[in-house]
C-alpha positions, -999 to 999 in steps of 0.1 A, spaced: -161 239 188 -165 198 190 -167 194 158 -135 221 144 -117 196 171 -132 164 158 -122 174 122 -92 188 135 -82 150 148 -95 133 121 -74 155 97 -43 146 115 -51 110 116 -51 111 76 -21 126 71 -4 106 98 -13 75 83 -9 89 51 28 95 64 27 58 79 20 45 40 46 61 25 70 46 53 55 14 48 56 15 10 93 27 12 105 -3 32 83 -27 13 75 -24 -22 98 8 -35 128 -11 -44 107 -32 -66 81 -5 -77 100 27 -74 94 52 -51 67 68 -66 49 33 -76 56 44 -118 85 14 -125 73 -14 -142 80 -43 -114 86 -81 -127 51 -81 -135 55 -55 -166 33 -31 -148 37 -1 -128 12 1 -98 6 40 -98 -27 49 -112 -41 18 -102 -67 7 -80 -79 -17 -55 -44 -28 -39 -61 -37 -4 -73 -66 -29 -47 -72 -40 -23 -76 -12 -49 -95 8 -46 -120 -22 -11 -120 -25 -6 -129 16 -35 -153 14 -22 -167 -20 -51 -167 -41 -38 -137 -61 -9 -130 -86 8 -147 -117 48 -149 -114 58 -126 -89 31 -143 -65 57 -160 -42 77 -130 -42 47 -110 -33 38 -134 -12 72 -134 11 72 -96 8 35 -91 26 31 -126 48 47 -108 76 29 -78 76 -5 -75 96 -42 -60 80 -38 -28 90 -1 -24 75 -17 -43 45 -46 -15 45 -22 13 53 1 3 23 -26 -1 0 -43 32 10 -14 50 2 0 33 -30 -46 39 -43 -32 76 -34 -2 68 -63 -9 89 -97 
């Protein structure tokens, strides 16, 4: 019984943060990105199908990551803390 209500929790916590991540993306990066991650942003590139965006974003607020739209990257995640950063990337890894 501990563990249907262990799985039970932890099953909820994924989709609540998968909910969380798509809230997230929405205010953050869709206008740029699209909604569904598939519009090529200044970069040239869509981010759907892609990987390793916790990278990626940690790079971009840090600055040691990005070509041309690193500033704007940059203004777009400075404010937001790791676990938004993580939450974000978890969700747009998720993109296909």
């Amino acid at each position: 019984m501990k563990k249907l209500l262990v799985l039970s929790v932890l099953g909820l916590a994924s989709v609540l943060c998968a909910a969380d991540g798509a809230k997230l993306y929405g205010a953050k990066c869709a206008e740029c990105h699209g909604i569904d991650g598939k519009e090529a942003s200044i970069s040239g590139k869509a981010i759907a199908g892609g990987s390793g965006a916790l990278a990626k974003l940690t790079g971009y607020k840090k600055g040691t990551f990005g070509g041309d739209q690193k500033a704007l990257m940059q203004g777009t995640v400075t404010a937001l803390s790791d676990s938004e950063l993580s939450t974000i990337a978890t969700y747009v890894d998720s993109l296909k």
